[in-house]
C-alpha positions in Angstrom: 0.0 0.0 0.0 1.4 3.7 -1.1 0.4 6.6 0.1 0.6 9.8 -2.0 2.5 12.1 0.0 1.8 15.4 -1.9 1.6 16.2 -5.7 4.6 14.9 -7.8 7.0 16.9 -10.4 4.9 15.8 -13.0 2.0 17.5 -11.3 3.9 20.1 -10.3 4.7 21.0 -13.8 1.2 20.3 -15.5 -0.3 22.7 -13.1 2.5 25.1 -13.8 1.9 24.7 -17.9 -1.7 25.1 -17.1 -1.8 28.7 -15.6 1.2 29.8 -17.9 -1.1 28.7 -21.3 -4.3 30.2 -19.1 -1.9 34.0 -18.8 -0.9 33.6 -22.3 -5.0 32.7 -23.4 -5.6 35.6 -21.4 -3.5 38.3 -22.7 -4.0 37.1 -26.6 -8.2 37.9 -25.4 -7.0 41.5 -24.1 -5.2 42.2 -27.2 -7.9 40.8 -29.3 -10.2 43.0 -27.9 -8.1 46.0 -27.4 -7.5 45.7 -31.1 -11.5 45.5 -32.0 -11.7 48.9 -30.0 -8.8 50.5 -31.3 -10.2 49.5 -35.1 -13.6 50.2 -34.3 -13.1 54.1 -32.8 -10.8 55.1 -35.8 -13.6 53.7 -38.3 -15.9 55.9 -36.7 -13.7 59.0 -37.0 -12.1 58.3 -40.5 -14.1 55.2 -42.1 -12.8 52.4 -43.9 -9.2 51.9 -43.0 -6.2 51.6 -45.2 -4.4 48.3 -45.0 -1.0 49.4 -43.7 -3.3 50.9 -40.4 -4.6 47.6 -39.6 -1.7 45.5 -40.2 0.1 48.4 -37.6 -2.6 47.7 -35.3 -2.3 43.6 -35.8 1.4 43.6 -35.2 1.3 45.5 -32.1 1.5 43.4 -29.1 1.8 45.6 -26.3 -1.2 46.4 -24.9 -0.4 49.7 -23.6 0.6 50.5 -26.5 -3.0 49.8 -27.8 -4.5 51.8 -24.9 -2.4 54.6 -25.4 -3.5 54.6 -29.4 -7.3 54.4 -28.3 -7.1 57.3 -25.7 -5.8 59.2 -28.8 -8.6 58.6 -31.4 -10.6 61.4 -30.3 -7.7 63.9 -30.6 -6.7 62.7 -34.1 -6.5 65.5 -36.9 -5.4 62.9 -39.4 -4.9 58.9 -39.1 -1.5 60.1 -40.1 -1.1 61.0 -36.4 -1.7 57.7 -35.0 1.7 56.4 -33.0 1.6 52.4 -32.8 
């Protein structure tokens, strides 16, 4: 008869894997969404969007980056002015 004495390195490292792929699931969601904003705000204020503008916006990965570019929508003379 063997008792378990706590979780083994095996289980040690699944659970480890686990929340590492949940913080990566999670942060690709944030910058999923904070990419829908970001495209959805500068549609409103300029329309259809060239394709270099949403590449920019689908190659950044930083998600203060992102924030920063959707506070800025508003105060936008020209998409030109846009810093990703």
């Amino acid at each position: 008869m063997s008792t378990k004495l706590g979780p083994t390195i095996a289980d040690l490292a699944m659970e480890t894997g686990e929340k590492k792929g949940e913080q990566k699931g999670r942060r690709e969601g944030q910058l999923a969404a904070f990419r829908e904003i970001l495209r959805e705000s500068l549609q409103d204020r300029f329309g259809a969007l060239p394709k270099a503008v949403l590449e920019r916006i689908e190659n950044t990965i930083d998600l203060d980056i992102l924030r920063t570019a959707r506070r800025q929508v508003a105060s936008l003379k020209i998409l030109d002015d846009l810093h990703l």
